[in-house]
N, C-alpha and C positions, 0 to 999 in steps of 0.2 A: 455750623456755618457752611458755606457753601465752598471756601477753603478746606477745609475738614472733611466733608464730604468725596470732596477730588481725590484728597489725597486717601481715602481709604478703596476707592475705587483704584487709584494707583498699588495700594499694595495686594488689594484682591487680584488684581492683575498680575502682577508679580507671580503671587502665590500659583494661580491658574498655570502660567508658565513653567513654571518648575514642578509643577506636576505632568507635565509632557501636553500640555494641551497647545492646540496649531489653529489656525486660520479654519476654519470650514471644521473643525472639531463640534462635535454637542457638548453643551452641558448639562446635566440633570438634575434640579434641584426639588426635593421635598423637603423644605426646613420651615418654619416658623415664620412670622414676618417680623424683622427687623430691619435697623439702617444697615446692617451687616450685609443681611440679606439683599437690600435693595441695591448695596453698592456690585456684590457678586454679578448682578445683572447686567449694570455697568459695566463690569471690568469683561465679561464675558464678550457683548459688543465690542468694547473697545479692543479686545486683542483680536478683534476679527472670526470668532466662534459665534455658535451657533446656542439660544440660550431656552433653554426647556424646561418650565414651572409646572411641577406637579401638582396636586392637591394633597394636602398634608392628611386628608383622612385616609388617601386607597392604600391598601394591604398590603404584604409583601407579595403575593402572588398578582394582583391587580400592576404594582409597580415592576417585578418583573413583564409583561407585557410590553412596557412602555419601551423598558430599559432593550430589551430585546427586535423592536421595531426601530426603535431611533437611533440606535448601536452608540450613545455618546461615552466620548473620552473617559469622562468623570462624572459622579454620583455623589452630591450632597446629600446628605437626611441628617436627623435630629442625633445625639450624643445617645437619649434613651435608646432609639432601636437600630445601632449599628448592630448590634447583637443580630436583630433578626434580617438586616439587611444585605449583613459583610456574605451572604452564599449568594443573593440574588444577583447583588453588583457583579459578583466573580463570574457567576457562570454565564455571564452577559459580555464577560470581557472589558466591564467598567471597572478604574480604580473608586476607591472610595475613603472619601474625607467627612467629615462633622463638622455642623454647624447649628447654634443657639445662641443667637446675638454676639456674644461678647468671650461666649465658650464654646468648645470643640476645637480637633486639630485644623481644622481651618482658620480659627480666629486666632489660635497661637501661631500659625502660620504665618497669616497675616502682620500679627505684631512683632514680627522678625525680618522683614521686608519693607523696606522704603518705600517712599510714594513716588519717587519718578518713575514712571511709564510714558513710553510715547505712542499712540496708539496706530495703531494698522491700520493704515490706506484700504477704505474699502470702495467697492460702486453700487448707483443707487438699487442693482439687482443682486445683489449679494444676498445673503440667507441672515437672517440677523434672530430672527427664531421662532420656535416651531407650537403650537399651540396644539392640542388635543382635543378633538370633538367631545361631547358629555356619551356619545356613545348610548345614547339613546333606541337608537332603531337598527344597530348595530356595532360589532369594534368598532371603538373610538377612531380616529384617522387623524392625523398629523397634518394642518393647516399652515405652509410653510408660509412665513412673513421676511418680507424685504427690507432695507434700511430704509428704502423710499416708501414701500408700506407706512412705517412706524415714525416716518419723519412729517410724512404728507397727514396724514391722520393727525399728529400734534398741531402741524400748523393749521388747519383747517378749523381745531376744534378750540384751538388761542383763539384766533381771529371771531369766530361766531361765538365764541362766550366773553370773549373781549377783557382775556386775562392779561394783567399786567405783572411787572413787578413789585407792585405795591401788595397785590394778594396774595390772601394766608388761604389756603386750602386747607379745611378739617376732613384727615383723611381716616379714614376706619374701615375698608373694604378690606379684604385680604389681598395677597399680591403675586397670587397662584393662578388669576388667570385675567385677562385681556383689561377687565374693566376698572381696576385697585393697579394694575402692573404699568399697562399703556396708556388707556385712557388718562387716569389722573395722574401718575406719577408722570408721566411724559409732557403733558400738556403744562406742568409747572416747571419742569426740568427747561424746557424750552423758553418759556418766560419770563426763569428768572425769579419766582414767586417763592415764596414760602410753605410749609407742607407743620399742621400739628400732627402726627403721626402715632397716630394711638394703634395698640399692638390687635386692637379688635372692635366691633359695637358692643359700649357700656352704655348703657343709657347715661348715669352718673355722670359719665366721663366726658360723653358728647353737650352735655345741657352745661358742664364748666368751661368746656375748649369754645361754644359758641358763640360767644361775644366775641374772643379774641380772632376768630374768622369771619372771612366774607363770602367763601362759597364753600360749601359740602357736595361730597356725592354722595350716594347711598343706592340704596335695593329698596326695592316699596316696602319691606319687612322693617325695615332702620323708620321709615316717615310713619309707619300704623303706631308704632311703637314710639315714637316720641308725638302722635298726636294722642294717644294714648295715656300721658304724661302730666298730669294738670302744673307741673314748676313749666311745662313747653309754652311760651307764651307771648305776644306779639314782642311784648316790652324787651323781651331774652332777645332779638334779632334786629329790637329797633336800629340800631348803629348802622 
C-alpha cells in the first residue's frame, strides 16, 4: 500500500541517518531491484542526500571508479559480494551496508527503526542525484540531477501521458538507471497510481501482470520479445 510504502521509506531513512549520512551526502547503491531498494531512494531524497544507482553488473574495480569520483558517504551492494566489496568501499572512504530485498544488514536495519521521519527542507536546485554516463567514448561522467530536474520531468511526463490514479503501471525495467528509476517509478510516484513491480522481463510474468494493467514501459528488446509471443495477443490488452 502506499501507507506501507511511506512508512519503509521512513525507516530507510532512519536507518541512512544513523549511519552518519547528512544533507548533500552520496549514496551508492548496487543492489537488486526491490521495494526495498526503491524505498532506499526515497529515503535518500527525503533526508536531503544525494542518490547514486549503479548497475548491478560493473565489477569491483569498475565500481571502485564510481565510488572514488563520487566520494559517497555510504555503499550498498548485494549480501553475495560484500566479500568482494568490503576493500573497495574502504579504500574510497565509503561505509558499507547490504541489501537484497528483505535481507542484508540494511534491511535488518531497517526493521529496527520506525517509520517516523520528517523530511529535509530542500530547494528546487539542490542535488537530488547523480547519474553516470554509459562511458562510451570515454570515463563515464556523473550527470548531476536537481529535485526540480526529477520533479519537472514527472510532471511533464503525467500530464502528456495523462496518468492518473486509477493506473496500474506493469513495471519490469530495472531501476539502476534514469528510465525504471525516474521515468516510471516517478511519474506514478506523483500520480498516485499503482506499480506491478516484477523483479525483471519474464515474458511469462508480463503476459499474466497484463490484463491487470493499463500502461507498460519497456526497451524495444521487451516489445520484439513479446511480439515474438503468439499467447501476445489483441484480445490480452483488449480492457
Amino acid at each position: 500500500t502506499g501507507r506501507g510504502f511511506h512508512d519503509r521509506i521512513g525507516q530507510a531513512a532512519n536507518v541512512l541517518a544513523a549511519a552518519g549520512v547528512k544533507p548533500g551526502d552520496r549514496v551508492a547503491v548496487q543492489v537488486g531491484k526491490s521495494p526495498e531498494a526503491l524505498a532506499v531512494y526515497a529515503a535518500t531524497v527525503s533526508l536531503g542526500a544525494v542518490f547514486l544507482p549503479l548497475n548491478t553488473a560493473y565489477t569491483p574495480d569498475e565500481i571502485g571508479y564510481f565510488l572514488g569520483n563520487a566520494s559517497p558517504r555510504l555503499f550498498l551492494c548485494a549480501p553475495a559480494r560484500e566479500g568482494q566489496m568490503a576493500p573497495v568501499a574502504a579504500a574510497n572512504g565509503a561505509g558499507l551496508m547490504t541489501l537484497d530485498g528483505g535481507m542484508g544488514s540494511f534491511a535488518t536495519a531497517m526493521a529496527g527503526q520506525g517509520a517516523g521521519f520528517v523530511p529535509v527542507p530542500r530547494g528546487p536546485d539542490d542535488l537530488a542525484a547523480i547519474l553516470y554516463t554509459s562511458g562510451t567514448t570515454g570515463r563515464s561522467k556523473g550527470a548531476m540531477l536537481s529535485h526540480e530536474n526529477l520533479l519537472s520531468n514527472a510532471r511533464v511526463l503525467a500530464d502528456l501521458w495523462a496518468f492518473t490514479p486509477d493506473d496500474v503501471l506493469l513495471h519490469a525495467l530495472p531501476i539502476f538507471h534514469t528510465h525504471g528509476l525516474f521515468v516510471a517509478s516517478n511519474t506514478v510516484f506523483l500520480t498516485g497510481g499503482q506499480m506491478i513491480f516484477l523483479p525483471g522481463f519474464d515474458v511469462a510474468q508480463v503476459l499474466e501482470a497484463l490484463p491487470q494493467a493499463t500502461a507498460m514501459m519497456g526497451v524495444p528488446t521487451f516489445y520484439t520479445r513479446l511480439l515474438d509471443e503468439p499467447r501476445f495477443t489483441r484480445d490480452l490488452v483488449a480492457h
